[in-house]
N, C-alpha and C positions, 0 to 999 in steps of 0.2 A: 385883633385878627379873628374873622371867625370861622368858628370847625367847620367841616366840609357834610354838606347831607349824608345822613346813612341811609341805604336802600335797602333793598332786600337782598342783594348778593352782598351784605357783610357776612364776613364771619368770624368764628371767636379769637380770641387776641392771642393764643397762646405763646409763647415762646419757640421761636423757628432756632433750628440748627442752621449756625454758618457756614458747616461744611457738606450740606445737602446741594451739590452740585446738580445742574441737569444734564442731560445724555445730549450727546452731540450726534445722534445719529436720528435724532427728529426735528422737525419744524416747529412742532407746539410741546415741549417737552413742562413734565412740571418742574416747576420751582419754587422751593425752599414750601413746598408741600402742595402749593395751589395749582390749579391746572388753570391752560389758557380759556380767555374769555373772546367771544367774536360779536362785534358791530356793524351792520350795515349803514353806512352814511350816506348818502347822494351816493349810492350805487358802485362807493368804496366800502370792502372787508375788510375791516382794521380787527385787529388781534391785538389782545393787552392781557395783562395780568393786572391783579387789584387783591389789596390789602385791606381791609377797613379798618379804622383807628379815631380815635376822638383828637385825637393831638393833627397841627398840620398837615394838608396836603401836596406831596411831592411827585411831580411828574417825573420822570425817567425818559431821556431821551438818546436813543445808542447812535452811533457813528456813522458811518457809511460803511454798508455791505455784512453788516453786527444787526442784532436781532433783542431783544427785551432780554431776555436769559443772562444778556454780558453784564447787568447788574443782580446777578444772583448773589453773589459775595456782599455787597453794602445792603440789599433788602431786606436779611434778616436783623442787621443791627439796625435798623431804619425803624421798623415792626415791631423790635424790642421793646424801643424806647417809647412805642405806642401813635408814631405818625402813621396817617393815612397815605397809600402809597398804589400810586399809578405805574405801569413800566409798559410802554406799547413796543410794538413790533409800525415802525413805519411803515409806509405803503411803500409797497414794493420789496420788502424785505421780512424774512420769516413765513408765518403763517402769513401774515396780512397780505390784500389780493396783490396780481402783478398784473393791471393791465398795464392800455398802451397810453394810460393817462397823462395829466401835467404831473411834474414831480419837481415843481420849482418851488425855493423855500415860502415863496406866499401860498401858494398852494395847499401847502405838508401845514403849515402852521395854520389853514384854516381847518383844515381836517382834523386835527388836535383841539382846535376851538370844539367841533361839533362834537369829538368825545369826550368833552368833558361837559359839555351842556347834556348828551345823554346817561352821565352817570351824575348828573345831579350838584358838581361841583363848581360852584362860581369862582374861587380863586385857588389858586397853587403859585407852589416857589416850581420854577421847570430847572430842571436838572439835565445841559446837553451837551455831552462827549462828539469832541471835530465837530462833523456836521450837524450832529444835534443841537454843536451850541448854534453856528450859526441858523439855526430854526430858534432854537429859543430866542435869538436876538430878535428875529422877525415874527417871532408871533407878540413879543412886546413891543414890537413897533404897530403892529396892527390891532393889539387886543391888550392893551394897558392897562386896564384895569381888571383884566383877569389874572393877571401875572402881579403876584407879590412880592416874589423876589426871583433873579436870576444866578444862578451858580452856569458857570462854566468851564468844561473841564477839557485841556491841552483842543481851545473850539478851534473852528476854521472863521472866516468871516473879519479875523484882525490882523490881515494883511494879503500878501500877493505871493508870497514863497511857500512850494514847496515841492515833495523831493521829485527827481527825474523821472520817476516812474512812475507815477500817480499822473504827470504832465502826459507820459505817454501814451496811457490809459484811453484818453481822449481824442487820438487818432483813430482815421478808417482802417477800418480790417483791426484792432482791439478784438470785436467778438471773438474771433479766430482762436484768439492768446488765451482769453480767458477760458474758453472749452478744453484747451489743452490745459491749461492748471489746475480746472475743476474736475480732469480724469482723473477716475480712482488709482491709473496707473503712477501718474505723477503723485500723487496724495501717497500711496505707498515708500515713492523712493524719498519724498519730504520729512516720514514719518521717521524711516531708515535712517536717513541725512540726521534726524536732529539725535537719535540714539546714540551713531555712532561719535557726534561732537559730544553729549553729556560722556561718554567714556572717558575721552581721553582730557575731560575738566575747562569744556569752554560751556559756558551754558547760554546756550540761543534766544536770544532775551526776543527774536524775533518770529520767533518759529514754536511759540504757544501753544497749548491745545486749543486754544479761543481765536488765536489765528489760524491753525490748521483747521477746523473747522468751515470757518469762515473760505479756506479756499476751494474744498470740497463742494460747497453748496455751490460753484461757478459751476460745477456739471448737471444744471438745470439750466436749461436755457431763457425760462422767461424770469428767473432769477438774473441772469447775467445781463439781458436785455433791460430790464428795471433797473440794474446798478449803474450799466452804464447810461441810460435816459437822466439817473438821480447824478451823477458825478459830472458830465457833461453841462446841463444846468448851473454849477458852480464853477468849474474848470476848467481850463482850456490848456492848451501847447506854452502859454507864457505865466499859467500860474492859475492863483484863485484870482475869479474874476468877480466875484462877485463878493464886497467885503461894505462892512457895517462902519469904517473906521472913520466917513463924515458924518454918519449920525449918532455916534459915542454919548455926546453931551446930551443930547436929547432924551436917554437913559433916566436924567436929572434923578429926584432922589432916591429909585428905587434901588435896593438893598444889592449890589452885585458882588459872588464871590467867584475869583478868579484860581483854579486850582491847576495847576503843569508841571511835569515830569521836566526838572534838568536835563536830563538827555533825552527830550522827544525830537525822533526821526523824521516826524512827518511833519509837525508845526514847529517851529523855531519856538523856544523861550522867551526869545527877542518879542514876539507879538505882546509876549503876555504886558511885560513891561510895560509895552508902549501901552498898550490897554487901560492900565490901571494909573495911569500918567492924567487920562484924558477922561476915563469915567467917575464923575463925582463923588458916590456915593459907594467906593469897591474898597477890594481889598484882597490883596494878591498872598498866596500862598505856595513857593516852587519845593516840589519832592527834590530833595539830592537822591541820584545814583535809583532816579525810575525816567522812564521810557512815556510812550507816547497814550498809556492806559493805568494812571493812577488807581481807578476801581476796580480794574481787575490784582495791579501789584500788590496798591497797599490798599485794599477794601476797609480795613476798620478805622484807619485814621480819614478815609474819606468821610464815613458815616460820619465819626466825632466832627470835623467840620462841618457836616451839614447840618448837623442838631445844633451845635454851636449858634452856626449861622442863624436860624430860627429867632434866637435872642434878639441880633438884630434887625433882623425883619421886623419883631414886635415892637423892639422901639420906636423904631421908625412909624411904624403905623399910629401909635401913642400919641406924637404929636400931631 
């Protein structure tokens, strides 16, 4: 396997704190000490963060309507261990621009392609949470040999279910919804809502600050407009429409770690299974008693698999 270019935005290795959270009350917030970095591509502003490190290069890829920041928690154990570490902000979400572009997973994954040919790096393991994974699935279908290994975490793209209202999302007049959730009026009584349930000993496993966050940023309009152009593209009123699950095998030997929360809300468990039924070369790992964001619940046992993982990527490559 070999290390990734250093450029001249490395910088020193030292030791990040994992409890150096970023502020949810900006776009480009820093994390876990670094501040964000901006790319002009083909007349897309991609916005990343960058780590530099002599050990592996791992991409970072966040969900739908999440931002680079939502791997603050596994970054610093990532950094520790001395891997080189990418985390972008998608098009169309975070800092990175919001036109009125494509935001189909070929698309996203060729733009991923052109950021990492501008930072110098030919190959990475890509790291993608829901819709990340299935963009990492498609940028290994288009860019194979840039991709050394794929980790996937509770992804979208391995199958057709999921919940009622993500489905609904996808109907006309949505915008509407989303403006009223994004108000800070509503944000307030969400906030309220989840305080007065930790009282009385329920704890809202769906009502995060990493979720509230996330609904807050809908009272941006071309935020809102971008999420639903990106969600739209995979989703429709009967499900995910857009799924990886006839070209599985074609994965053939590259390195896949397949990581899902027992109780994920929004993708069934069930996919994972079948996933790792049908890709040759994986290996499934399900959280008991987490939810549909294993790096945000359990951050450190994520890190430990993805270093783990690295082992077998190198075997792999060995022969």
């Amino acid at each position: 396997m070999s290390a990734p270019t250093t450029t001249a935005r490395d910088t020193e290795s030292a030791a990040i704190d994992l409890d150096s959270a970023p502020s949810s009350h900006s776009e480009s917030p820093d994390v876990c000490g670094q501040s964000m970095s901006h790319a002009t591509l083909h007349d897309r502003t991609i916005a990343y963060y960058e780590w530099a490190g002599t050990g592996s290069a791992y991409l970072l890829v966040h969900g739908i309507g999440g931002r680079a920041s939502d791997w603050h928690k596994v970054i610093p154990e990532l950094v520790n261990r001395g891997h080189y570490v990418v985390a972008v902000d998608l098009p169309g979400h975070g800092a990175s621009g919001k036109d009125r572009g494509d935001y189909s997973l070929g698309a996203i994954a060729s733009v991923l392609r052109d950021l990492l040919d501008y930072l110098g790096l030919n190959k990475v393991v890509i790291v993608g949470h829901s819709l990340g994974g299935g963009i990492a699935m498609q940028f290994h279908y288009q860019f194979p040999s840039a991709c050394e290994g794929l980790v996937l975490v509770c992804s979208g793209g391995l199958g057709v279910e999921t919940p009622p209202w993500l489905r609904a999302a996808t109907l006309p007049g949505a915008e509407y919804v989303f403006a009223g959730i994004g108000s800070e009026k509503t944000g307030n009584s969400l906030r309220w809502m989840t305080r007065q349930m930790g009282r009385i000993g329920i704890e809202p496993q769906t009502l995060t600050p990493e979720s509230l966050d996330r609904l807050r940023r809908f009272g941006d309009r071309s935020t809102r407009n971008a999420f639903l152009a990106t969600l739209r593209s995979v989703v429709d009123v009967t499900g995910q429409r857009v799924t990886a699950l006839g070209k599985l095998e074609a994965i053939g030997d590259t390195p896949v770690l397949l990581i899902w929360g027992a109780h994920d809300p929004v993708i069934p468990v069930s996919h994972a299974y079948r996933a790792a039924q049908i890709i040759p070369n994986s290996e499934l790992v399900v959280f008991p008693r987490i939810g549909h964001e294993p790096h945000i619940e359990d951050p450190v046992r994520v890190a430990e698999l993805l270093s783990s993982f690295q082992h077998r990527v190198e075997r792999t490559h060995e022969h």
